[in-house]
C-alpha positions in Angstrom: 0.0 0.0 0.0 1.4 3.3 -1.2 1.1 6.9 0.8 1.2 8.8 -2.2 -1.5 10.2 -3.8 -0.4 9.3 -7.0 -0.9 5.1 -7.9 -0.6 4.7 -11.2 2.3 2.1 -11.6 3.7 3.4 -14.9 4.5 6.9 -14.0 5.7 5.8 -10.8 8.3 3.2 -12.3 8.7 6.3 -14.5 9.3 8.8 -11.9 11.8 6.4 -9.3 14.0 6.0 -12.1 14.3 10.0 -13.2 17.0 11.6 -10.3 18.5 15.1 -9.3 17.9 17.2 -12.3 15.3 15.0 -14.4 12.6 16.9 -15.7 9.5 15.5 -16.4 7.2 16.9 -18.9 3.3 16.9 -18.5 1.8 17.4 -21.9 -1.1 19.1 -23.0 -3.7 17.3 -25.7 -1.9 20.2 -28.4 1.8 19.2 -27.8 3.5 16.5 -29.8 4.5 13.6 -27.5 6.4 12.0 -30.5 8.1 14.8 -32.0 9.3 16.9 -29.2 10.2 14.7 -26.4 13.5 13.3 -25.9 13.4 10.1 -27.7 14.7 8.2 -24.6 12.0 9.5 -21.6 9.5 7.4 -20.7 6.2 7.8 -21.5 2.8 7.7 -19.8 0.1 8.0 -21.7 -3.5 9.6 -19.8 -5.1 11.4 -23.1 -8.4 9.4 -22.6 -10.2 11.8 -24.6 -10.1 16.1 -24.9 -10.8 17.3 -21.6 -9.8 14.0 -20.0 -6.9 14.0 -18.0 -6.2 17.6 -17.6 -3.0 18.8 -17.0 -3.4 20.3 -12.9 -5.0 16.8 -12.8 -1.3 15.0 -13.3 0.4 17.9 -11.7 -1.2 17.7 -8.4 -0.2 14.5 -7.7 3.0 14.6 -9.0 4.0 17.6 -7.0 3.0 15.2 -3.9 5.5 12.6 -4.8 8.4 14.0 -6.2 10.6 17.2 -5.0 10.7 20.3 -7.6 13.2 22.4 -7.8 12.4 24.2 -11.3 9.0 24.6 -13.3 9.0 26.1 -16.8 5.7 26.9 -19.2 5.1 27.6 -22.6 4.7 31.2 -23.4 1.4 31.9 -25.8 2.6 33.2 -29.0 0.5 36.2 -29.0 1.6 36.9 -25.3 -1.3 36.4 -22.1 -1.1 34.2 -19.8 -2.8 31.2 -19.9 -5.6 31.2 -17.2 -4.2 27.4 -15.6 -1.1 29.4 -15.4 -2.7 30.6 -11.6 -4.3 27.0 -10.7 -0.5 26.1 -11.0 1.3 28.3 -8.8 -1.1 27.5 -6.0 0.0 24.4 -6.2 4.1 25.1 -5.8 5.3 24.9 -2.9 6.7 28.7 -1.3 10.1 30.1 -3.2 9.0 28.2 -6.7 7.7 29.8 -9.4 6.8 29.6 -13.1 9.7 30.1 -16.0 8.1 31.2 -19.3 9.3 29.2 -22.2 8.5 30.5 -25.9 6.8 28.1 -27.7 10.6 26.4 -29.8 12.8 27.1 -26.7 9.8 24.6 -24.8 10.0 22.1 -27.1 13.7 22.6 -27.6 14.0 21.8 -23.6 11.4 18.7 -24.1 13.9 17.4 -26.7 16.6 17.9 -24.2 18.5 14.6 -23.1 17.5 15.1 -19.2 13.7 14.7 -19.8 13.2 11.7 -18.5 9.3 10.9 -18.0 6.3 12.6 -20.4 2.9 12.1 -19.4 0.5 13.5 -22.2 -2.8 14.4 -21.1 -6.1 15.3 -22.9 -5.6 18.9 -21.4 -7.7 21.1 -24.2 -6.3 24.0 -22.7 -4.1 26.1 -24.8 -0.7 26.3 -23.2 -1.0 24.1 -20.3 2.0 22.0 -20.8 4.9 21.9 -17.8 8.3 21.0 -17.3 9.1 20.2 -14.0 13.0 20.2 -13.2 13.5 17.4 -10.6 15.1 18.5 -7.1 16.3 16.5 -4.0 15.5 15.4 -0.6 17.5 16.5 2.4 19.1 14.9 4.9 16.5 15.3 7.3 13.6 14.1 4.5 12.7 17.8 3.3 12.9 19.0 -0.4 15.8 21.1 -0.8 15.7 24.7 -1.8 14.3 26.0 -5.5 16.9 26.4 -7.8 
């Protein structure tokens, strides 16, 4: 029995084996899970159909199990920010916040060798994808500091 809100077997196997400066990538129903993710991550696939998993739905979880250290978004090419954009940063713990990305620098980083895990979701909203930069656990069990 696990005490982590997250049980899906697959992203957990996935997220064990991604260390200290991993990045995991949770992927809107827009972005390209083929094309621009590093060939060698993992992938989890949750797009059950538009709408279905979102996005903050994966995130949630995630941000339960693993430390963050770093957390990058994809910038809307007309500029805004994306409404989710708030629902995230609720969700960070204090001292982390979110990096903007343009749209090719984000899927230049997802292409990057250190992406270890993608998890595409059904997310239909525009610009929801994240990059989460994996941190480390203290000594004493605590995450250590944002980078």
């Amino acid at each position: 029995m696990l005490r982590t809100p997250l049980i899906h077997p697959p992203l957990l196997a996935a997220l064990a084996g991604a260390g200290h400066g991993g990045k995991v990538l949770i992927a809107d129903a827009n972005y390209s899970a083929s094309t621009n993710v590093n060939p060698a991550a993992a992938r989890v696939h949750l797009n059950v159909r538009p709408g279905l998993v979102t996005v903050a739905d994966v995130l949630e979880p995630v941000l339960a199990t693993i430390p963050v250290e770093a957390v990058e978004v994809m910038t809307p090419d007309g500029g805004g920010t994306p409404e989710v954009w708030g629902v995230y940063q609720q969700m960070l713990r204090e001292g982390l916040t979110l990096r903007q990305l343009g749209r090719f620098d984000f899927y230049a980083a997802g292409r990057e060798p250190d992406v270890a895990v993608c998890v595409a979701t059904g997310d239909a909203a525009l610009y929801s994808n994240v990059l989460l930069t994996i941190g480390y656990l203290t000594p004493e069990g605590g995450d250590g500091p944002p980078a």
